[in-house]
Phi, psi and omega in degrees: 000117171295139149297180212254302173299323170284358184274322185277013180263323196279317208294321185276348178259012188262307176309328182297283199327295177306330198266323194275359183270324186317284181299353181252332190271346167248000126333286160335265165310281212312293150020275159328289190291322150313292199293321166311312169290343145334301177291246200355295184296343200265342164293347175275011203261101109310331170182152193339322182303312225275333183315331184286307196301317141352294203287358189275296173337317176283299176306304177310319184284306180288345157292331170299272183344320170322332177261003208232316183229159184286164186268350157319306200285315172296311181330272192319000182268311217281339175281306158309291153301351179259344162317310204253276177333321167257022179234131179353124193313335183251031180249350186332290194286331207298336172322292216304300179305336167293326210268328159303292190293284178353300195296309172319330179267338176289329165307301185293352200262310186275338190300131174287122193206175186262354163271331176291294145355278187291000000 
């Protein structure tokens, strides 16, 4: 028979336990939905010019990332983007698309799964 004190010892750890799968599955979405509204402005993106409305966007969302993710993985964004941001019109898009697929790969890069984990 549990005590009156062990009982408020399982009820809190049950609660941590719920609150942190809380903070990993909404990390997750926000995650997702960032990188999608990402995707989504940098295909509205034709050239270089094209760049400013991108770029508020892009800087707002990896700074939030910054608490989410490793700072290699925002490096390996920013670099990319300075890539693209700076290359010639006719390296653009070949940037651009790099630059894409990165976004595209951080939700599966980041999922709490047991491959990420080990």
């Amino acid at each position: 028979m549990l005590h009156k004190g062990e009982i408020r010892h399982v009820v809190l750890i049950i609660c941590l336990v719920f609150l942190l799968a809380f903070i990993c599955l909404g990390s997750e979405v926000y995650l997702n939905n960032s990188c999608q509204e990402l995707i989504r402005a940098l295909q509205a993106v034709d050239d270089p010019a094209d760049l400013d409305g991108f770029d508020a966007l892009f800087d707002s969302i990896t700074d939030t990332w910054l608490f989410l993710l490793p700072h290699s993985e925002i490096d390996r964004l920013s670099e990319a983007y300075f890539h693209m941001y700076s290359a010639p019109e006719d390296a653009f898009e070949q940037e651009k698309q790099v630059l894409i697929h990165f976004l595209e790969m951080i939700p599966d890069r980041i999922r709490l799964s047991a491959q990420n984990v080990l």
